[in-house]
C-alpha positions in Angstrom: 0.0 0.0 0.0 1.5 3.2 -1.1 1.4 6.1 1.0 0.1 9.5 -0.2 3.0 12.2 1.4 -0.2 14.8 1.3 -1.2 12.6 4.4 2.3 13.2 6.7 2.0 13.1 11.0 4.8 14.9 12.4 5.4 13.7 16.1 7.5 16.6 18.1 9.6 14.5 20.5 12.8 12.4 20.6 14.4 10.2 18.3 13.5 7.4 20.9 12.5 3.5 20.5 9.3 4.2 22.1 8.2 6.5 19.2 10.0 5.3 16.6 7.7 2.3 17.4 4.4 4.1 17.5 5.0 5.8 14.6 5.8 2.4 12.5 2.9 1.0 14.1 0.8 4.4 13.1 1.6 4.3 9.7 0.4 0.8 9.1 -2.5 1.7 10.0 -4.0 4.9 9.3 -1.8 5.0 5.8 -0.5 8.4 6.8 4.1 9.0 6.5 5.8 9.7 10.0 8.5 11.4 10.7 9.9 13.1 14.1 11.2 16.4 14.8 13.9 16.7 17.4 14.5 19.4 18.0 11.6 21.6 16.9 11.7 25.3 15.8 9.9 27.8 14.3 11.5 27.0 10.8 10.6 23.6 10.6 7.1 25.0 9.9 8.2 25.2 6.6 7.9 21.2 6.0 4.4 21.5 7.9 1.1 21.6 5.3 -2.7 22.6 6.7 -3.3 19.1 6.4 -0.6 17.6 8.0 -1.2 16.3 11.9 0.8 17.2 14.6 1.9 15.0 17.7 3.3 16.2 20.7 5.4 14.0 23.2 4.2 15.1 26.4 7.1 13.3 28.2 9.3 15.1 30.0 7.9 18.9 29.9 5.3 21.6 31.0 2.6 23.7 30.7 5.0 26.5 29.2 6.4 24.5 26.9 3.5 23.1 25.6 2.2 26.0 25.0 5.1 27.9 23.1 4.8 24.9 20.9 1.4 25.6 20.1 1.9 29.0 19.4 4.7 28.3 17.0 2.4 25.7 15.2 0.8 26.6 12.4 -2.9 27.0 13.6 -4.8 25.4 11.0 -3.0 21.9 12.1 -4.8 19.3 14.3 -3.1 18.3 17.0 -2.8 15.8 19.9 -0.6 14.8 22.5 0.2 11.2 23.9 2.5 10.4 27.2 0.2 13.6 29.1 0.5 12.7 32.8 -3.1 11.6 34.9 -2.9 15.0 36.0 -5.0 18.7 36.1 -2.6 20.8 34.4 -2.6 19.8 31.1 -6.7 20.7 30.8 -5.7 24.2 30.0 -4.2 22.9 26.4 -8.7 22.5 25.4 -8.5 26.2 25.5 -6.6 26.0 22.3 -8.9 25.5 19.1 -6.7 22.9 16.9 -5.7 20.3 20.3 -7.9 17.4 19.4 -6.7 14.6 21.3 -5.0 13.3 24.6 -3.3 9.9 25.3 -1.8 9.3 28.5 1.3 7.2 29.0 0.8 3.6 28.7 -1.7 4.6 26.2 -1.3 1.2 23.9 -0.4 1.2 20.0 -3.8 0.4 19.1 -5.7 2.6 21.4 -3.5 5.4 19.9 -4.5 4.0 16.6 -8.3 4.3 17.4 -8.2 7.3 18.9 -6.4 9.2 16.3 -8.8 7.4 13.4 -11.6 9.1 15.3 -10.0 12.8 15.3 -9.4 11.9 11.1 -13.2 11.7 11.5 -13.3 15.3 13.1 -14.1 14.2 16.2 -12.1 15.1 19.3 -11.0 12.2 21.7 -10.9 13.5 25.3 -12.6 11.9 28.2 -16.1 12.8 29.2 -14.6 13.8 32.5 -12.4 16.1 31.6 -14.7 17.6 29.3 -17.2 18.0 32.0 -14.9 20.1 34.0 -13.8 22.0 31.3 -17.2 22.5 30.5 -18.2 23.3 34.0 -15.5 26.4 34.1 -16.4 28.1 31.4 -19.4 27.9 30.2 -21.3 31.0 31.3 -25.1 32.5 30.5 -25.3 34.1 27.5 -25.6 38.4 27.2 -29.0 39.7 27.4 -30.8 40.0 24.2 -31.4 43.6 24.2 -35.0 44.8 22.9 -33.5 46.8 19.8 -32.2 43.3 18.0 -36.4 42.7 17.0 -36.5 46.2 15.4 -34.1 45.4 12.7 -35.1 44.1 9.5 -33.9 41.1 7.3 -32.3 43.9 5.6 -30.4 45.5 8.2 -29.3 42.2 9.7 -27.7 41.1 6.1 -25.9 44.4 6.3 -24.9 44.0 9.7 -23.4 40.6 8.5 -21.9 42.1 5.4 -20.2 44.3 7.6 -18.9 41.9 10.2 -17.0 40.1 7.6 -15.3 43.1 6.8 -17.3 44.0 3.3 -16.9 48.1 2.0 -20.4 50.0 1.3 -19.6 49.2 -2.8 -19.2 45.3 -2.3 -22.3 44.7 -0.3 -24.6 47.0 -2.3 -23.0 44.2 -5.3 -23.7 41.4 -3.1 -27.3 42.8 -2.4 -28.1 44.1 -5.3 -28.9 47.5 -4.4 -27.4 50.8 -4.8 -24.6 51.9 -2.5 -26.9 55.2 -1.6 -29.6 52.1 0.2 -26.4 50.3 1.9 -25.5 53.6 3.8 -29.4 54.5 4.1 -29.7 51.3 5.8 -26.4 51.7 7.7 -27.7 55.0 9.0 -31.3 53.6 10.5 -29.8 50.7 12.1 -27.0 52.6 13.8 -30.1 54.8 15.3 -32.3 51.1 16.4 -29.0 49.9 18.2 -27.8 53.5 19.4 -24.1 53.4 17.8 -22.6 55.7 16.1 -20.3 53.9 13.2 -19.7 50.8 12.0 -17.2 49.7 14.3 -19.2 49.8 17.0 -21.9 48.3 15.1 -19.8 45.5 14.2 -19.2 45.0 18.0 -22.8 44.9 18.6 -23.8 42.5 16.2 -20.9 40.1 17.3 -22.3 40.3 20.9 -25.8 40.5 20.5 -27.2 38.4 16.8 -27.6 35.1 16.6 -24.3 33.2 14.9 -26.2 32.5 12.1 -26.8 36.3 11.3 -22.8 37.8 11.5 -21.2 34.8 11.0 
């Protein structure tokens, strides 16, 4: 079975037995090339593509490290860690959008194998516990819808959303349809519903207070 070198899992660790292992064992199964990276820096990102995974030996290090890692990783890369100790610590990394796995040591080949088959099936693969907590600490009730959101029209709220993604006056009255003189028309009664008084505060608003759906 060939392998396709589009499909490449980078583990950031040393040039041990134990990973040299896993990764023989990894590509076997999920068909993707392996390679380490001992040390890792910065320019090394250079060899790593959007759709490349990333695995991160946990053995050994910290918090901090971990963490300037991540922020020297390319962020559209999934990521996971294996060797992560049993303890609290380490629940700070689900704060970071592309971590999608944990495996703690004495996590077996296949388990590995499973787990990470799941995350190439865009799931994440963290324990319920742990998610709980995390849950649990940061989850908080929503801002109050204020009155002036149901005074908008369908209009207003496309313009809004127009605007959130960073669209000039010109592209959405080409988007909509409609002359530029309407888009700032519009612009100018809905800055009076949500009592702003320019678009970057009406951008702000809409962020906080529309439904995702609306400004995304």
């Amino acid at each position: 079975m060939s392998l396709n070198q589009s499909q490449r899992l980078w583990l950031i660790g040393p040039k041990n037995i134990q990973n040299s292992l896993l990764l023989g064992y990894l590509q076997q199964n999920i068909n993707y090339s392996c390679a380490i990276i001992d040390p890792y820096t910065q320019q090394d990102n250079q060899h790593i593509d959007p759709e490349h995974l990333i695995c991160i030996d946990a053995s050994g290090t910290n918090y901090e490290r971990y963490q300037q890692t991540l922020e020297w990783l390319p962020s559209q890369n999934k990521v996971f860690f294996i060797n992560l100790e049993s303890d609290k610590e380490h629940e700070r990394l689900l704060q970071w959008p592309n971590v999608c796995g944990f495996f703690y040591k004495g996590a077996s080949h296949s388990h590995i194998s499973h787990g990470l088959a799941s995350i190439l099936d865009g799931e994440l693969w963290f324990s319920r516990k742990l998610l709980s907590r995390f849950m649990a600490s940061n989850r908080k009730s929503p801002s109050k819808i204020p009155d002036s959101i149901y005074a908008l029209t369908k209009r207003e709220k496309q313009i809004l959303n127009l605007s959130a993604s960073g669209a000039k006056n010109s592209e959405i009255a080409e988007a909509l349809n409609v002359s530029t003189h309407t888009v700032k028309t519009h612009m100018y009664n809905l800055f009076k519903k949500i009592d702003v008084s320019n678009r970057i505060q009406a951008i702000n608003w809409a962020k906080e207070h529309l439904p995702a759906q609306d400004v995304a």
